[in-house]
C-alpha positions, 0 to 999 in steps of 0.5 A, a space after each residue: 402122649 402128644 403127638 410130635 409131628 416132627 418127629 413122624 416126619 424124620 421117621 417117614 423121611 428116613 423110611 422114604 431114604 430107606 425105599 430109595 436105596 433098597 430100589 437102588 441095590 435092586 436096579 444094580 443087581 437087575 443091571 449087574 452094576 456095583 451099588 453104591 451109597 454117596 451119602 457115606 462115600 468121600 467125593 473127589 471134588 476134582 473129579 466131579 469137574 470132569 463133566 459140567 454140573 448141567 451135562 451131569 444132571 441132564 445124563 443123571 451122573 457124577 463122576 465122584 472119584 479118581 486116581 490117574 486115569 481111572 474114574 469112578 462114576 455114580 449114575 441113575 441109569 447105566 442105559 440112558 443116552 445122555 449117560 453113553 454119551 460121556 462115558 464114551 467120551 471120557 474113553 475116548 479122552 483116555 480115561 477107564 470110568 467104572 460105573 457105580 449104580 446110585 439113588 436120586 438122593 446120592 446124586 442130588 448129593 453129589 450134584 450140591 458138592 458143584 459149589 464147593 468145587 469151583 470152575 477151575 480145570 481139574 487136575 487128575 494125578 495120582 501124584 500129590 503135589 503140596 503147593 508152595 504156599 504149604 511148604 513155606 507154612 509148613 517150615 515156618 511153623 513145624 520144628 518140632 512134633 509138638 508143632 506138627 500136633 498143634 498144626 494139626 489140631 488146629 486145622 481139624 478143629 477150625 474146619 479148615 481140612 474141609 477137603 480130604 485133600 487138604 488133610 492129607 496135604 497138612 499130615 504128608 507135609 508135616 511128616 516130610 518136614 520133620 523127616 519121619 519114617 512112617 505114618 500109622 492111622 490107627 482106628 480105636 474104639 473111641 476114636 482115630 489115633 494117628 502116630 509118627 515114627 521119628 528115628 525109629 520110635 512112635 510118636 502120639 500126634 492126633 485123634 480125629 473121628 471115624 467119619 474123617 478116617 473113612 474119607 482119609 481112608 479112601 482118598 489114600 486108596 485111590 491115590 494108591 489105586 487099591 480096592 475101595 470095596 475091600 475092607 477085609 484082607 490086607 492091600 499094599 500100594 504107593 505114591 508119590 508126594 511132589 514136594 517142590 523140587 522133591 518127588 518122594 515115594 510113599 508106600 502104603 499097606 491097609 490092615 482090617 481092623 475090629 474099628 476100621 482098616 489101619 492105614 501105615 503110610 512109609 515114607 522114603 526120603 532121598 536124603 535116606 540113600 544120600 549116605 556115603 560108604 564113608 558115613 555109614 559108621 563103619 569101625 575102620 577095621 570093620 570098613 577095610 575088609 567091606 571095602 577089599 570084599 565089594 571089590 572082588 569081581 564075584 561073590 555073595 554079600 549079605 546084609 542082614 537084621 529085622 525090618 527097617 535096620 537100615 539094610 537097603 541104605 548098606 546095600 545101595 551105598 555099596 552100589 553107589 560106591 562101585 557105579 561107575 561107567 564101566 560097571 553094569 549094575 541091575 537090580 530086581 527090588 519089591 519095590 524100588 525105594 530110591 532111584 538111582 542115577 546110573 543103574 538098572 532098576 528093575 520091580 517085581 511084578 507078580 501078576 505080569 510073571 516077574 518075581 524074584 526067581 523069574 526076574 533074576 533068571 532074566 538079569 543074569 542073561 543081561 550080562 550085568 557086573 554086579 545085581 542087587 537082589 532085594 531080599 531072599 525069602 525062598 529057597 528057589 531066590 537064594 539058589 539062582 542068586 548064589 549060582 550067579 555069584 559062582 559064575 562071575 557076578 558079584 551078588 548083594 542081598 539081604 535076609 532076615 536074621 537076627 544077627 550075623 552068624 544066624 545067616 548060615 542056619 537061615 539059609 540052610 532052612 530055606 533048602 539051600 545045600 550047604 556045598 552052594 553056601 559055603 563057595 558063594 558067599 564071600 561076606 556075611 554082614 549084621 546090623 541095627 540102628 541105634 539112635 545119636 545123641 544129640 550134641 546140643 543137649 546130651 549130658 555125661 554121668 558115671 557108669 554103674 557098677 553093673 555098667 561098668 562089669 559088662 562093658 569090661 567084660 566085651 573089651 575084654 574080648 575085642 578082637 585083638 586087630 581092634 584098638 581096645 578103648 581105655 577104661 580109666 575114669 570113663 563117662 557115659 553119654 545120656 539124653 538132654 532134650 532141647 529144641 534141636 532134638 524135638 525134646 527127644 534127647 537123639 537126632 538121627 541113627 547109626 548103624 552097629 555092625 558085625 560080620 565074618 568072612 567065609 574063610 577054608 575054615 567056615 566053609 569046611 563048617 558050614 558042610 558040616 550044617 551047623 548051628 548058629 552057636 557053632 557058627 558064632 563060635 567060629 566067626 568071634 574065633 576069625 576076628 567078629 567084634 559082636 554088635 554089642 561090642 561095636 556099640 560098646 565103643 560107639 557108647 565110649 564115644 559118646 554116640 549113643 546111650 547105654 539105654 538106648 544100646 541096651 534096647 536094640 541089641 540087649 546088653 543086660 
């Protein structure tokens, strides 16, 4: 066998690389610092400008990361002079450096990363401003999701998101252009898959490799001030993107995986809360009694259904249809999604001691008018939000149920007595979102006879105040797909509503604890149109589909 010279020097050099390391790990511990590898690490081009190349080299440093104020900073010798002498200075400027323990090679790493970034003064901030020049590209070349693929596609191909920065700048702005909800990067055996949920159903969009994913990874990290060396428990953060004129929050949730963390990025657009009372798809009959029952100067009201049903946006254009100069209005949120003029928003924050029930305690003492309690997810939550509704205030809220008549049981198993429900709540409301119809391109058929059997069967049982639609020769409304619509055949969502009044009768049943069913029973007996029976009549006028409404609120 000839001897490859080649070879035998790779295998000296990674075993020389190999020493160096295994040295570094031990220094760290010598100095109880955190070890880190900068040959595996995303560095923070903009970051590493916060102290010239030549200082650097001279105090054997890099600062490689940063998120608003606070820095991460790579260096050789924690003791050194030269070292002390920056690091105070940065502490001096405001700044919160964390010192990480490297080899010479990682710093020789980083130091090479000088040439790609330029003199220009850097701009540390956690908020992230896409620049002009983007957004122009952005509306020029993306209508559509194909679009944002082929973007994409392109410039992972081309090189040209060389810079992290610049991949997250191209995902975010083509996320915000087409209005998508969430963002999902999803690590696989083979490779990264990234997905869009457009009105409310994911969309493929790209794949990338693992090495790109752990700099996306971290980039979004830091901007959202998580951990960078937890890999293995759950973190939740946010951000903001400055698009323009527009600040949008983005929230952000890691998940370990067996290939990676998955990363699920939620966007939430202002135009989302730019809905009117008016607009929200009320049948009228359903929207006269909202309207008499957001009026009442006490009470409960609750807005129910699963994550991302819309219930917030209900809730906040209820608010926003009673923000006035003479009305005081708090909230306590977790976290606050839109910003609204007028109001008082509070946030929880559990390490500062301000949860729900403590925050909640405290907004009742501010002699608020109307409060927005997020969500009630314990016993102890719904107790003082419905003490407050029994002591002059009026109360909006939401719960996760799966339909209206299951708050009462919902509330009951959290420990709440029923002889507080029954007084306190005044309305109980249900919702989804179904997708619309596009009206460039939707397309109009018979029903089937099985269609047409269960769609007799619901009006048959519309409560009679509701105007019962004509069943003669109708048509239903099904899915084109052209430009207009992304090729999907929807665009946009609206809501289906059910709801009861806690009338003398349902508070006589609610002290009786009882079952959903009996509940239901009850509620239809009132004068509940169902959410089936609501989208019925959405269907009848060629608002949504039969497919569609069968898929969120199970017709068959």
């Amino acid at each position: 066998m000839a001897f490859d010279e080649e070879e035998q020097k790779e295998k000296l050099s990674q075993l020389q690389q190999k020493e160096e390391e295994d040295l570094a790990q031990l220094l760290a511990k010598r100095y109880k610092t955190p070890y880190l590898n900068l040959g595996r690490a995303f560095i923070d081009l903009d970051a590493l400008k916060l102290v010239p190349r030549d200082r650097a080299e001279a105090a054997g440093l890099a600062v490689v990361q940063s998120t608003g104020k606070k820095l991460q900073i790579a260096v050789k010798n924690p003791t050194l002079d030269k070292a002390k002498e920056i690091v105070t200075e940065l502490r001096r400027d405001g700044y919160q450096p964390q010192l990480f323990l490297v080899s010479m090679r990682s710093l020789k790493h980083a130091w090479v990363r000088y040439e790609e970034a330029g003199e220009e003064t850097p701009s540390i901030t956690n908020v992230i401003d896409i620049s002009k020049d983007k957004i122009v590209e952005f509306r020029r070349e993306i209508k559509t999701t194909k679009d944002f693929e082929r973007m994409l596609s392109e410039k992972i191909s081309q090189g040209k998101t060389k810079r992290v920065t610049d991949l997250l700048d191209y995902v975010l702005g083509g996320a915000f252009e087409l209005v998508v909800s969430d963002i999902h990067v999803e690590p696989a055996e083979d490779a990264v898959h990234m997905r869009v949920r457009l009105d409310g159903l994911l969309q493929d969009i790209v794949s990338f490799s693992h090495d790109m994913h752990k700099m996306l990874l971290v980039r979004i990290k830091l901007v959202c001030e998580l951990k960078l060396n937890i890999h293995d428990k759950s973190q939740d953060g946010r951000f903001t993107i400055r698009a323009g004129e527009s600040d949008v929050e983005v929230r952000v949730s890691t998940l370990p995986g067996p290939y990676g963390e998955s990363i699920v990025m939620r966007i939430l657009h202002p135009r989302a809360i730019e809905t009117s009372f008016e607009d929200l798809g009320i049948h009228p009959v359903l929207l006269e009694l909202i309207e008499r029952e957001i009026q009442k100067p006490n009470g409960m009201i609750i807005t129910t259904g699963p994550t991302g049903s819309g219930k917030t946006t209900t809730l906040y254009a209820f608010i926003k249809k009673l923000n006035e100069p003479g009305v005081k209005i708090i909230t306590i949120e977790d976290p606050i999604e839109y910003h609204i003029k007028g109001i008082t928003q509070t946030q929880i924050n559990k390490e500062a001691g301000y949860t729900f029930e403590t925050g909640l305690s405290a907004i009742v003492r501010q002699d608020p008018d109307i409060i927005l309690v997020g969500e009630m997810r314990n016993r102890e939550t719904a107790e003082i939000g419905m003490q407050a509704a029994l002591t002059g205030h009026l109360v909006f809220s939401t719960l996760h149920t799966n339909n209206a008549p299951g708050t009462i049981p919902r509330l009951i198993d959290l420990g709440v007595p029923p002889n507080i429900i029954a007084p306190a709540i005044n309305l109980a409301i249900a919702q989804r979102l179904v997708r619309i119809l596009c009206p460039h391109c939707k397309k109009q058929m018979p029903p089937t006879p099985e269609q047409m059997t269960t769609i007799k069967k619901l009006m048959e049982t519309l409560p009679q105040k509701y105007t019962r639609p004509t069943l003669d020769n109708i048509s239903l409304c099904t899915p084109g797909g052209c430009g207009e619509c992304n090729f999907l055949g929807y665009k946009g969502r609206l809501a289906v509503f059910e709801a009861f009044l806690i009338d003398d009768d349902m508070e006589r049943l609610i002290l009786k604890n009882p079952s959903e069913a009996a509940v239901r029973e009850a509620a239809i007996a009132q004068g509940m149109a169902t959410l089936e029976q609501d989208g019925i009549l959405k269907l009848l006028q060629g608002i949504t589909s039969w497919d569609e409404l069968n898929r969120i609120v199970g017709l068959i």
